[in-house]
C-alpha positions as CSV (number, residue, x, y, z in Angstrom):
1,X,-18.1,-4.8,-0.3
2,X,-18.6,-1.2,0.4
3,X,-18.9,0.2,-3.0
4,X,-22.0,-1.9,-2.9
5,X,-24.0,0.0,0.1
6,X,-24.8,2.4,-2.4
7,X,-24.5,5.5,0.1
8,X,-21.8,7.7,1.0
9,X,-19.0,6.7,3.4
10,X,-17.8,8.5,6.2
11,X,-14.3,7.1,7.1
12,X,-13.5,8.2,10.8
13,X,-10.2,6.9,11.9
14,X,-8.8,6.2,14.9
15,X,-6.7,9.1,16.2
16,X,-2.7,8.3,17.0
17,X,-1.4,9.4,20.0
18,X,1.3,13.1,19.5
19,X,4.2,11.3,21.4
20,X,4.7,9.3,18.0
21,X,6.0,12.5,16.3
22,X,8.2,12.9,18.6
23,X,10.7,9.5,18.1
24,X,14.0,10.4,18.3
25,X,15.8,8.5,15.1
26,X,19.2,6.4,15.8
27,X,20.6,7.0,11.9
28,X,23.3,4.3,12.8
29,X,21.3,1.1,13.3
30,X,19.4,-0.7,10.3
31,X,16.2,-2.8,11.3
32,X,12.9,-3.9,9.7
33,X,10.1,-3.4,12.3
34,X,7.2,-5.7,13.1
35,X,4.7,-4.6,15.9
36,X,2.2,-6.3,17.1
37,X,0.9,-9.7,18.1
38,X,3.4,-12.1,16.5
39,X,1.6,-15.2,18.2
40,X,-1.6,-14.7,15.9
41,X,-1.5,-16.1,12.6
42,X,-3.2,-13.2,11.1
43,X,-1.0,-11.3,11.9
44,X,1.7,-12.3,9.2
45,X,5.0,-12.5,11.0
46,X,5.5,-16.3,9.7
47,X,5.3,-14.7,6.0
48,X,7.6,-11.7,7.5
49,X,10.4,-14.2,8.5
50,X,10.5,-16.0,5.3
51,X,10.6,-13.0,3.3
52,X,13.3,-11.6,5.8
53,X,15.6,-14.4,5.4
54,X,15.4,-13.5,1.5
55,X,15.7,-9.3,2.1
56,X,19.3,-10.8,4.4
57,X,20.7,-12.2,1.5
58,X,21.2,-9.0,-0.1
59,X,21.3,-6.7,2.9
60,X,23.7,-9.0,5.8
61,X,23.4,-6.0,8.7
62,X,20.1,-5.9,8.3
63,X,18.2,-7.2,11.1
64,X,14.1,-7.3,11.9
65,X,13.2,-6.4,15.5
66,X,9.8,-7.7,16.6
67,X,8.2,-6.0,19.4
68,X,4.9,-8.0,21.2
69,X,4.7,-10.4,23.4
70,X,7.7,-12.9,23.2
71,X,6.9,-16.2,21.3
72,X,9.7,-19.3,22.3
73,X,10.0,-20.0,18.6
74,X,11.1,-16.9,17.3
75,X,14.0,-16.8,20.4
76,X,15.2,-19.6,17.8
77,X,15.5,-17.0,15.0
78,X,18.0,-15.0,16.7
79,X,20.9,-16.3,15.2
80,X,19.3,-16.1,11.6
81,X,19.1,-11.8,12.3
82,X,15.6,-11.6,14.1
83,X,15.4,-10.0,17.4
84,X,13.0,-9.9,19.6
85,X,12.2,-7.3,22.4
86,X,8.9,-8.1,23.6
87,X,6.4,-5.7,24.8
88,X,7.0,-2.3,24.8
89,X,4.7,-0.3,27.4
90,X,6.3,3.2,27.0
91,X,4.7,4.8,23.9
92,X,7.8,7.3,24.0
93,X,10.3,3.7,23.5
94,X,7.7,2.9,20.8
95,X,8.3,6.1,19.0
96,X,11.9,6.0,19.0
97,X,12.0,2.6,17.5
98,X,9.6,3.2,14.9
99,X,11.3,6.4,14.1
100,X,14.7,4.2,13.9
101,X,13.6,1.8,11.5
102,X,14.4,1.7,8.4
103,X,10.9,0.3,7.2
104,X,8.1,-1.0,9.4
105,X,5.8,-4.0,7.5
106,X,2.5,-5.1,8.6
107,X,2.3,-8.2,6.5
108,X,-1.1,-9.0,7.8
109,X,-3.3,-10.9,5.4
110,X,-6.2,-12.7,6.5
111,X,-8.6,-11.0,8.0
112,X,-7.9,-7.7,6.0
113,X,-7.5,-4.7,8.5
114,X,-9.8,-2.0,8.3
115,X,-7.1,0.2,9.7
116,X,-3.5,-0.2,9.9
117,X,-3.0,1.2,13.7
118,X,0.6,0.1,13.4
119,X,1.2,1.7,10.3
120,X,-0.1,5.3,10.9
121,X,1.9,5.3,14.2
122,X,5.2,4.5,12.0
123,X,4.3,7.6,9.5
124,X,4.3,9.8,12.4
125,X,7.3,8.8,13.5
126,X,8.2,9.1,10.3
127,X,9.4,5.7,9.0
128,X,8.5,4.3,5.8
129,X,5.9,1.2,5.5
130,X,4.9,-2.0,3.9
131,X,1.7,-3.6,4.2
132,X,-1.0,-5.5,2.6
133,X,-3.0,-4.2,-0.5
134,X,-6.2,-4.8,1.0
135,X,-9.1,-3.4,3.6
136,X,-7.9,0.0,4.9
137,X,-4.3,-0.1,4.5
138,X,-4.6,0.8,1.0
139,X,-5.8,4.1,2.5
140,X,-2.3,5.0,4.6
141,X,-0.1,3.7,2.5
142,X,0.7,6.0,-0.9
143,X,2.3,3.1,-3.0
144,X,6.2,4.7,-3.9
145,X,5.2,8.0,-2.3
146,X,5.4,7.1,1.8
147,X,5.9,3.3,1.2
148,X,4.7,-0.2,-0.9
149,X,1.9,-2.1,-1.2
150,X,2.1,-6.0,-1.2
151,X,0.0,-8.7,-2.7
152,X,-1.4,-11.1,0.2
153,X,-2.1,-13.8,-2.1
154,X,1.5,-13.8,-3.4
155,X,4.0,-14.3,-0.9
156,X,7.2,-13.2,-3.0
157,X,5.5,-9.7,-3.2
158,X,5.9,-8.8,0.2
159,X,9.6,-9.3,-0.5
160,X,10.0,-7.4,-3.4
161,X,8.0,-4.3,-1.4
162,X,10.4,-4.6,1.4
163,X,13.6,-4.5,-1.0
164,X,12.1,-1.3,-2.7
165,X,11.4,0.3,0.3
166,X,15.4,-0.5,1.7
167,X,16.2,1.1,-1.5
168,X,14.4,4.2,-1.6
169,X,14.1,4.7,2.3
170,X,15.5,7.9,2.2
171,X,13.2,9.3,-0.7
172,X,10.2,7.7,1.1
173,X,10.9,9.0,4.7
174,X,11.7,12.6,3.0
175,X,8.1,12.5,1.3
176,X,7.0,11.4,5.0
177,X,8.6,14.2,7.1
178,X,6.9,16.7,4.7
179,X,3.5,15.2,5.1
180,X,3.5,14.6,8.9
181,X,1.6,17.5,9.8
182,X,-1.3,16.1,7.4
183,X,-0.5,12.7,9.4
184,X,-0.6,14.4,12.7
185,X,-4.2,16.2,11.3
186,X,-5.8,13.3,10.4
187,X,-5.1,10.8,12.6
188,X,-6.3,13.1,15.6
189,X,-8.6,11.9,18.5
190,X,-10.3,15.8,18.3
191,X,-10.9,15.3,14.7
192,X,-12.1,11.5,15.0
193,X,-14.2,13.0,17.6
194,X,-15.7,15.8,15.6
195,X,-16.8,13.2,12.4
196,X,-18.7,10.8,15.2
């Protein structure tokens, strides 16, 4: 849609609070993360259990932790490796949990996100990410580099992102630590400030 305005395009993103960069990582737990609203379709979590229940096949301990506003139906899940804490209202928590997680997946797909909030928080914190390969997220996420890129029209590729990023977690969240300065740079309030 864009590439049809025919002018340039001056991308200003919203600037991530410092505190993120500042998670302290719990090496001995292993958890997919989901933040968020989970009660809105759009935001994905439906496709995020299925594929889940797939990614536990291969990886048992594995557990995904959803943090937003509690939803009765995924209390349900709890026995099938889904736990849910609810809302989180200290950034600091939020910061330790993204920086505990193994991978954190936006599997939002309809309406495409023109910025992955969730996501840029996670990279300063210094996780690895999965999210859709459309609107802005295809601008924070470096497919193999800092994370994976997933199909929204094919739900079986949000799986097979998920798996690669368990696999090469530790390459992915080296390639991350490096860059978080850049992170911390560009996703700053100052320098959202200064391109308004």
């Amino acid at each position: 849609y864009l590439a049809g305005v025919n002018k340039e395009i001056i991308v200003a993103p919203p600037g991530v609070e410092p505190v993120m960069a500042e998670g302290q990582r719990n090496k001995k737990l292993s958890y997919l993360l989901f933040v968020g609203k989970p009660q809105l379709k759009s935001k994905g979590l439906d496709l995020l259990v299925k594929a889940f229940s797939d990614i536990r096949s291969r990886w048992p301990e594995m557990e995904l932790v959803v943090i937003g506003h509690k939803r009765k139906v995924y209390s349900e899940l709890a026995e099938n490796g889904v736990r849910h804490i609810g809302y989180v209202s200290s950034r600091r928590e939020l910061a330790d949990w993204y920086a505990s997680a193994s991978v954190t997946i936006m599997p939002s797909t309809n309406p495409p996100a023109s910025f992955g909030m969730v996501l840029a928080e996670a990279l300063l914190a210094g996780c690895p990410v999965v999210g859709p390969n459309r609107g802005g997220i295809p601008g924070l996420i470096e497919d193999g580099l800092n994370g994976y890129l997933f199909s929204p029209e094919d739900g079986n590729t949000l799986s097979r992102a998920i798996e690669r990023a368990i696999k090469n977690k530790n390459a992915l969240r080296r390639y991350i630590l490096k860059r978080r300065k850049h992170y911390q740079e560009q996703y700053n309030w100052d320098r959202t400030a200064e391109i308004v």
